[in-house]
N, C-alpha and C positions, 0 to 999 in steps of 0.2 A: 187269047189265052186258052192253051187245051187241058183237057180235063187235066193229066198229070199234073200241070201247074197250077191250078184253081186247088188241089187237092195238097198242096204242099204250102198253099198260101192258107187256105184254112187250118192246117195242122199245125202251124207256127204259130198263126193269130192264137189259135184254142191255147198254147201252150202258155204265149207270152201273158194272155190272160188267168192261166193258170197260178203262174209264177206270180203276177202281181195279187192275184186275190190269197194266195198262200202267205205272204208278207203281210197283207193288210189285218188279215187271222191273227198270224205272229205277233202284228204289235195290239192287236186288241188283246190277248191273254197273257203278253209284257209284264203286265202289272202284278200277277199269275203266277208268274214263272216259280217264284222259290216254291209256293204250298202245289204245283203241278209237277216239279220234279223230286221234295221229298218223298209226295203220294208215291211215284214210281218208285221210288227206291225201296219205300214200305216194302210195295207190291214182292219187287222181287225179292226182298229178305227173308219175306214169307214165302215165298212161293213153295218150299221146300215142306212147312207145315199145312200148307193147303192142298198138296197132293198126299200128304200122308192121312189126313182129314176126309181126303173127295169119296174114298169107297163107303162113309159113315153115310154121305149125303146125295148120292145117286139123286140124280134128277130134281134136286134142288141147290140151284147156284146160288140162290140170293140168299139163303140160308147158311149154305158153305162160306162166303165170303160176310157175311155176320160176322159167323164163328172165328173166324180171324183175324178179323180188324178190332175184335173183345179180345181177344188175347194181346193182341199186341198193344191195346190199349192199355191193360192192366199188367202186363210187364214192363212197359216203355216208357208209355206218353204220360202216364200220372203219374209215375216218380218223374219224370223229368221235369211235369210242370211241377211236384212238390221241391224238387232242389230250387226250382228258377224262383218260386216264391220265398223259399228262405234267405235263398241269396239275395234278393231284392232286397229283402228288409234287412241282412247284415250290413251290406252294400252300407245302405242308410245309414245303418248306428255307426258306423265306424266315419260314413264319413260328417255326420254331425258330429261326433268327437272328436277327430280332426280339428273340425272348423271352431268349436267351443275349446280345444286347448288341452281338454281332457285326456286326448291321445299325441304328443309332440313329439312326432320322431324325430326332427335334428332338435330338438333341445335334449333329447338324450345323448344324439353324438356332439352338441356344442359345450355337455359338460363334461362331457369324456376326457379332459385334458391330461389326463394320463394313458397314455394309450401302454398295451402290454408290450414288454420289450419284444417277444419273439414278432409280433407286429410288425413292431416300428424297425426292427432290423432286418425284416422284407421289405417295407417300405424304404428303407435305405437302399437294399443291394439294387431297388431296380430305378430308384431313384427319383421316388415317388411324392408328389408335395403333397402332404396332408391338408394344404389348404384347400388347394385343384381340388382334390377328392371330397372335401365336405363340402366346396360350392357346387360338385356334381352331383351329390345323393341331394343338398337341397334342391336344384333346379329338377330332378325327376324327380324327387316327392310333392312339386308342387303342381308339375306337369298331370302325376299319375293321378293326384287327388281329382284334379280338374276333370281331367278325361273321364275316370269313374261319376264325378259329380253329372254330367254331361250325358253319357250313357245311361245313368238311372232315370236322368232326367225325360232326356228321350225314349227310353221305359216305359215310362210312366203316361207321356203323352201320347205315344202309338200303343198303349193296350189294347183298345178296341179294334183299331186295324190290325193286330198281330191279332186275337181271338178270332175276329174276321177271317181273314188268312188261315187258320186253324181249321176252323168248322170246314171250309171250303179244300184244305186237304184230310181232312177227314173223309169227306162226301166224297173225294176223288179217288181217295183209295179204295173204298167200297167199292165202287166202280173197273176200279185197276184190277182189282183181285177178281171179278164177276168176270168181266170180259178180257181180262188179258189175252189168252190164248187169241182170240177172235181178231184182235188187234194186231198183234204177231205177224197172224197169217195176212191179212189185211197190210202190212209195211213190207211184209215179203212179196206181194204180189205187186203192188202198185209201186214199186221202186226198180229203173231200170236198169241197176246192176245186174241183174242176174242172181238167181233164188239159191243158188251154192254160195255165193259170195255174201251174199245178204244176213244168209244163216248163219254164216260162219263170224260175220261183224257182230250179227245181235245176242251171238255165244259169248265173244269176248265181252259186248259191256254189259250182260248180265254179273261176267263173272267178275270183272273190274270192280263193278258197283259194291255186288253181294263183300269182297275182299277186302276194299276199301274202306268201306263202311264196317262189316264184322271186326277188322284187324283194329282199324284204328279208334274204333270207340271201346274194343274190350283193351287198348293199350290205355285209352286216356281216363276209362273209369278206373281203372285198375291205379295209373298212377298217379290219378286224382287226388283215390283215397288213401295211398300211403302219402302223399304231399298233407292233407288237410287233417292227418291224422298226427303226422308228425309234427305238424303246426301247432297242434293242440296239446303236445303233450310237452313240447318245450316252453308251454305258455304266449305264443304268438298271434296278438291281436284278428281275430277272422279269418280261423281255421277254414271255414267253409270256405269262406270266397277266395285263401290262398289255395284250396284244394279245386275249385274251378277253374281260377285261373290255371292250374298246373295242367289240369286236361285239356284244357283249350289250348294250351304250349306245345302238348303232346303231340298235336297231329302235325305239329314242323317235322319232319321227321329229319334225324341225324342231331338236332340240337332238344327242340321238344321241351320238358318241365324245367330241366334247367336254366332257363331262361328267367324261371321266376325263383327257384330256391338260391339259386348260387349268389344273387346281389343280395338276397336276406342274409346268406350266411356270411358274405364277404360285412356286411352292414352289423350283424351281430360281435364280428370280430372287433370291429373300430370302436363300438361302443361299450369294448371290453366284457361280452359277454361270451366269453371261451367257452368253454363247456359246450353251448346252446350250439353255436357257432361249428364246433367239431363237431359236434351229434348233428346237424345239418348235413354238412359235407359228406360225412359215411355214409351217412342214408343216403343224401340225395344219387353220389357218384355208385355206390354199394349195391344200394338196393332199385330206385326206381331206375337209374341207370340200366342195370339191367333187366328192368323189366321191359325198357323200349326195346335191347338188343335182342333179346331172348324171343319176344312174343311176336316183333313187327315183322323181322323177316321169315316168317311160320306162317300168320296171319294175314299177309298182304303179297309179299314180294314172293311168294312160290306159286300164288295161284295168278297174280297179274302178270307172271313172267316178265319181270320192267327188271331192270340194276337197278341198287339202290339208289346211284344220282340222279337217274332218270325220277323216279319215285319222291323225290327231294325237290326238282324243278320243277316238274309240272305243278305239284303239291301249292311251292310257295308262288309258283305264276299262277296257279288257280285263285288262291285264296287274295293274295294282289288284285286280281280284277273282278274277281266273280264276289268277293267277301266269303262269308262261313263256309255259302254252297261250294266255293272251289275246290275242296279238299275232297269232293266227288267230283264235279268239273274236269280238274287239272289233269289226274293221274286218265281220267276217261277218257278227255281230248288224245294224252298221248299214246293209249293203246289204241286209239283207232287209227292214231298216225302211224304206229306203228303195223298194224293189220293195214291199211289200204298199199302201204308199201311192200309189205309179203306177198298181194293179194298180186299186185303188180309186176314183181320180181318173178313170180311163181309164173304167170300167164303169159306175159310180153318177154319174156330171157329164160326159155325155161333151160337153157345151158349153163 
């Protein structure tokens, strides 16, 4: 064996070995993964406040990234944990009401036996059996009790691992924010793309992320609180938690809150509560309707350059496999599908 080949057999081995101890890393921080990629996310959302910060704090890093993980703390993260604990406890009372009797939604629509003519003459024209329809809002109100029951439940048993998980993206965004740049340079240099290329990937999921995340949480607070507001003022049992569920709907994008208002309002009508029922609708098609139109493609889709069905699939294939995380996930994976094919088209065909 001459040198050239002793030297091409070591460089393989070092690699192969490279490769499996980067996997074995992988699955030990597995467990990791959600509070290690919102930390980055933090990082980058801020990052825009941490450079307008940096000339306060010359030559103190650990200080500069303080000061930014207390801001985002006290804009962010403690309202959010004060909704998640409110909600916990509505969550609760609504569904011990339920279960106690106190709360009975189809014993409202089983004594509806009157249902309103203009109703019942949709439900003729499309030739709809009122009975079909109350064994279907029973079978999903017994479903959805459940699954909430379920989820608080599980709530309740993972607080300490979610707290866990918490402190530990806390302490990593410190981290993110302090040495980001370092890091940067450090995936630029050690990745054999090539550092034009490389820059140009870590431009696009800065900006995917930063777009993703700004657009679709100022759509979903936004249409949260006209859903949880309008909940509230038609008198509809768990404003709040209809008003989270609606943001959490939100981030479907192209269907989004209406997922959760439009079977209230269709459900209000059968149990002859007009009024409630049209003032749902308006608002829901009227107003937050257009707040998804108006704000998501402003907010997301100009600075991710994606079409909206792109935007739509990767969305719900993210949140499909990855859970909450996919809604940064999804759209992320397909700008980079999309940039490694530009990057492709551009180098290997430049005709």
């Amino acid at each position: 064996m001459d040198l050239r080949q002793q030297r091409s057999l070591a460089q393989g081995s070092f690699l192969l070995a490279l490769l499996l101890i980067t996997l074995l890393f992988g699955w030990i921080l597995q467990p990791w993964a959600g509070a290690i990629l919102w930390a980055g996310v933090i990082a980058i959302l801020f990052y825009p406040l941490q450079q307008r910060l940096a000339p306060r704090f010359v030559g103190r890093p650990n200080l500069l990234a303080f000061a930014v993980l207390s801001v985002c703390t006290l804009i962010v993260i403690l309202p959010t944990l004060g909704v998640l604990a409110t909600l916990t406890q509505e969550g609760a009372a609504l569904y011990e009401k339920m279960q106690s009797g106190e709360i009975d939604l189809m014993g409202y629509f089983e004594r509806s036996t009157q249902i309103p003519e203009p109703v019942q003459q949709l439900l003729n024209r499309f030739n709809i059996d009122l009975g079909k329809v109350r064994q279907m809002f029973k079978d999903v109100s017994v479903q959805t009790s459940q699954y909430l029951a379920g989820q608080l439940l599980s709530f309740g048993q993972n607080a300490a691992q979610f707290l866990v998980a918490f402190a530990v993206m806390l302490y990593l965004t410190f981290f993110f924010l302090r040495d980001g740049k370092m890091l940067v340079r450090l995936i630029v240099r050690a990745l054999p793309l090539g550092d034009e290329r490389e820059r140009l990937l870590l431009e696009k999921t800065s900006t995917v992320i930063g777009a993703s995340i700004r657009g679709n949480l100022v759509v979903a607070a936004v249409q949260g609180t006209l859903g949880g507001l309008t909940f509230w003022a038609l008198g509809i049992p768990a404003p709040l938690l209809g008003g989270v569920m609606m943001a959490f709907a939100s981030l479907i994008p192209s269907v989004g809150a209406a997922l959760i208002w439009a079977p209230v309002a269709i459900y209000l009508l059968l149990i002859g509560w007009i009024w409630q029922g049209v003032v749902l609708i308006v608002v829901g098609a009227g107003v937050i309707g257009l707040v998804d139109n108006l704000l998501r493609p402003i907010l997301v889709g100009r600075e991710t350059k994606m079409p909206d069905y792109l935007v739509l699939m990767s969305t719900l294939g993210g949140i499909s496999i990855f859970g909450l995380n996919g809604f940064v996930l999804g759209p992320l994976i397909a700008t980079l599908f999309i940039g490694f094919w530009a990057i492709f088209i551009r180098d290997f065909d430049p005709d």
